[in-house]
Backbone bond lengths (Angstrom), bond angles and torsions (degrees), N, CA, C in turn:
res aa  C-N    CA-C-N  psi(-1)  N-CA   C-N-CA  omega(-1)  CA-C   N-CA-C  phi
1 X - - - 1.444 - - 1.517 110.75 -
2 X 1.053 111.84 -23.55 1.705 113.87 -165.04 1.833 137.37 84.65
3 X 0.816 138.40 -171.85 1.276 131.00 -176.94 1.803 105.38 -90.25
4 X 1.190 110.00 127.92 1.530 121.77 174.75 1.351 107.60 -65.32
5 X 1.073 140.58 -6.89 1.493 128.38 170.10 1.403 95.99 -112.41
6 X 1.116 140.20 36.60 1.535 155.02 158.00 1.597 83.29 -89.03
7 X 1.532 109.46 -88.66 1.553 129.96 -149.41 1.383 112.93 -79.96
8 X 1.594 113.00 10.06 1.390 119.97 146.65 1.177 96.23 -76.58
9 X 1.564 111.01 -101.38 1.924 115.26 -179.78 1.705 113.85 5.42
10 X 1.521 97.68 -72.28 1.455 96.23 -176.25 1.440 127.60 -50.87
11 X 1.093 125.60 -58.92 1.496 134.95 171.51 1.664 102.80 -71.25
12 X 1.581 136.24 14.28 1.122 116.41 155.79 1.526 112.08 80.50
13 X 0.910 121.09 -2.51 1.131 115.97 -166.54 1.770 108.72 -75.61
14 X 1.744 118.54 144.47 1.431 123.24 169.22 1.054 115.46 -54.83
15 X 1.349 134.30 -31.51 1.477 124.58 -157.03 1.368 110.19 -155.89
16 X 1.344 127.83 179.58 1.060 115.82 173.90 1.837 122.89 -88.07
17 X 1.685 89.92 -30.12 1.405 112.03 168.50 1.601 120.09 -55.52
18 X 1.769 116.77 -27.54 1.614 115.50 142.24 1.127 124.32 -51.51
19 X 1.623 124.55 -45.33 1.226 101.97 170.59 1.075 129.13 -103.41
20 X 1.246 144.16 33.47 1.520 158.75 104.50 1.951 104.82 -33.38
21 X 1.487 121.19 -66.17 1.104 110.80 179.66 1.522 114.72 -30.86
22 X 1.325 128.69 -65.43 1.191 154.80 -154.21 1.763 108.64 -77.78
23 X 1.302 108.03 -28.50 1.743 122.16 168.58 1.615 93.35 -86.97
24 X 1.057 138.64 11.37 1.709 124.68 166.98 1.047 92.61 -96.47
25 X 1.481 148.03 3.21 1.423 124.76 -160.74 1.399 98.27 -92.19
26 X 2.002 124.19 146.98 1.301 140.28 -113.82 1.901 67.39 -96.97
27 X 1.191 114.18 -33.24 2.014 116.64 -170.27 1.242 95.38 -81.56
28 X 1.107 154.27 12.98 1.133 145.52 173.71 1.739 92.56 -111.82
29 X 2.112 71.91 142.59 1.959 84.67 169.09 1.540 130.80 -77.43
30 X 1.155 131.51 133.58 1.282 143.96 -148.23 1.551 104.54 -64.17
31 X 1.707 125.87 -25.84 1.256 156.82 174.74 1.226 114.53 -63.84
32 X 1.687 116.24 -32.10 1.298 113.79 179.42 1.326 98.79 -105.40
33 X 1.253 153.81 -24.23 1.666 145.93 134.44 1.795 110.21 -19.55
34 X 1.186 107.71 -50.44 1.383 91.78 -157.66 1.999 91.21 -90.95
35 X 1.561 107.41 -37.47 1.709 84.79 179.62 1.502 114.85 -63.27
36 X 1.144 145.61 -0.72 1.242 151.91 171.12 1.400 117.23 -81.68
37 X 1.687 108.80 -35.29 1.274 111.75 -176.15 1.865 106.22 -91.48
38 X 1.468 99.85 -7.98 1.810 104.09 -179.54 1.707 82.02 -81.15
39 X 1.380 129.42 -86.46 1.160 129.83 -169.92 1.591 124.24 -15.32
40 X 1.334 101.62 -51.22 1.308 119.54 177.21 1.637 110.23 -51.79
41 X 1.017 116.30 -56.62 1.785 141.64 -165.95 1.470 87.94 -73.27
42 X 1.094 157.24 -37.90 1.342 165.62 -101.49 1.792 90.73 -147.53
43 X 1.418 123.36 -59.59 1.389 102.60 -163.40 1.554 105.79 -84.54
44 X 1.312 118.13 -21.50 1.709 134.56 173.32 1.400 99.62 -31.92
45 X 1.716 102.46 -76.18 1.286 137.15 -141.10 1.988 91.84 -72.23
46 X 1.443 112.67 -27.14 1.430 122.22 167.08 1.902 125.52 -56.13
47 X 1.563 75.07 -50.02 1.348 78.00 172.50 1.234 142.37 -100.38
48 X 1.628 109.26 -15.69 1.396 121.10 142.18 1.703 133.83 -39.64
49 X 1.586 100.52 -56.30 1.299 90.96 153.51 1.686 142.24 -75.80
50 X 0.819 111.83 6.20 1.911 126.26 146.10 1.022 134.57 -62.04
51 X 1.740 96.40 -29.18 1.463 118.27 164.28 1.380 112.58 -58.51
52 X 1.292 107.21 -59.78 1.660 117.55 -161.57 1.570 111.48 -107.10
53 X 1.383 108.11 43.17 1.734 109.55 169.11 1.461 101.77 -84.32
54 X 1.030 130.13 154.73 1.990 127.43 157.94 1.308 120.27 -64.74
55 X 1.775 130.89 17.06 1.281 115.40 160.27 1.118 85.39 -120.65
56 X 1.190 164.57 71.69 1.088 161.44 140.54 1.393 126.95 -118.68
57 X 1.718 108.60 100.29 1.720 92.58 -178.68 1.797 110.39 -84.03
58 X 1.517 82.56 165.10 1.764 97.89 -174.92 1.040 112.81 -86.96
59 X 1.741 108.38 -25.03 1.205 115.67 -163.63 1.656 117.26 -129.69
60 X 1.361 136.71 147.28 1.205 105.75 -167.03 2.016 105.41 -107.64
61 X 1.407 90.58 -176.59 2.129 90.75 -149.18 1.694 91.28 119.51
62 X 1.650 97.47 166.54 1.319 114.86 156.83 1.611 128.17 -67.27
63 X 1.153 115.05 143.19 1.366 124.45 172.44 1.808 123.16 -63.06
């Protein structure tokens, strides 16, 4: 299938949750819903934890 932030980009889409909308459709394979929804969960969970490393402020100012 390729990388899901390929076939976001490509089709333009805002978000990834557009193209999740568009992978619910009843003709669409159930395989490409859920690799979209792993991908999805996967870049969150990336950048969330970037959030919460110990050199990282949350807030800006000195530490």
């Amino acid at each position: 299938m390729g990388d899901v932030r390929y076939l976001r980009h490509h089709f333009k889409h805002w978000s990834m949750d557009m193209t999740l909308h568009y992978a619910k459709d009843p003709l669409f394979d159930d395989s490409l819903f859920e690799s979209v929804l792993s991908k999805r969960d996967e870049l969150q969970a990336s950048i969330i934890s970037g959030w919460l490393a110990p050199s990282q402020n949350l807030a800006g100012g000195r530490a």
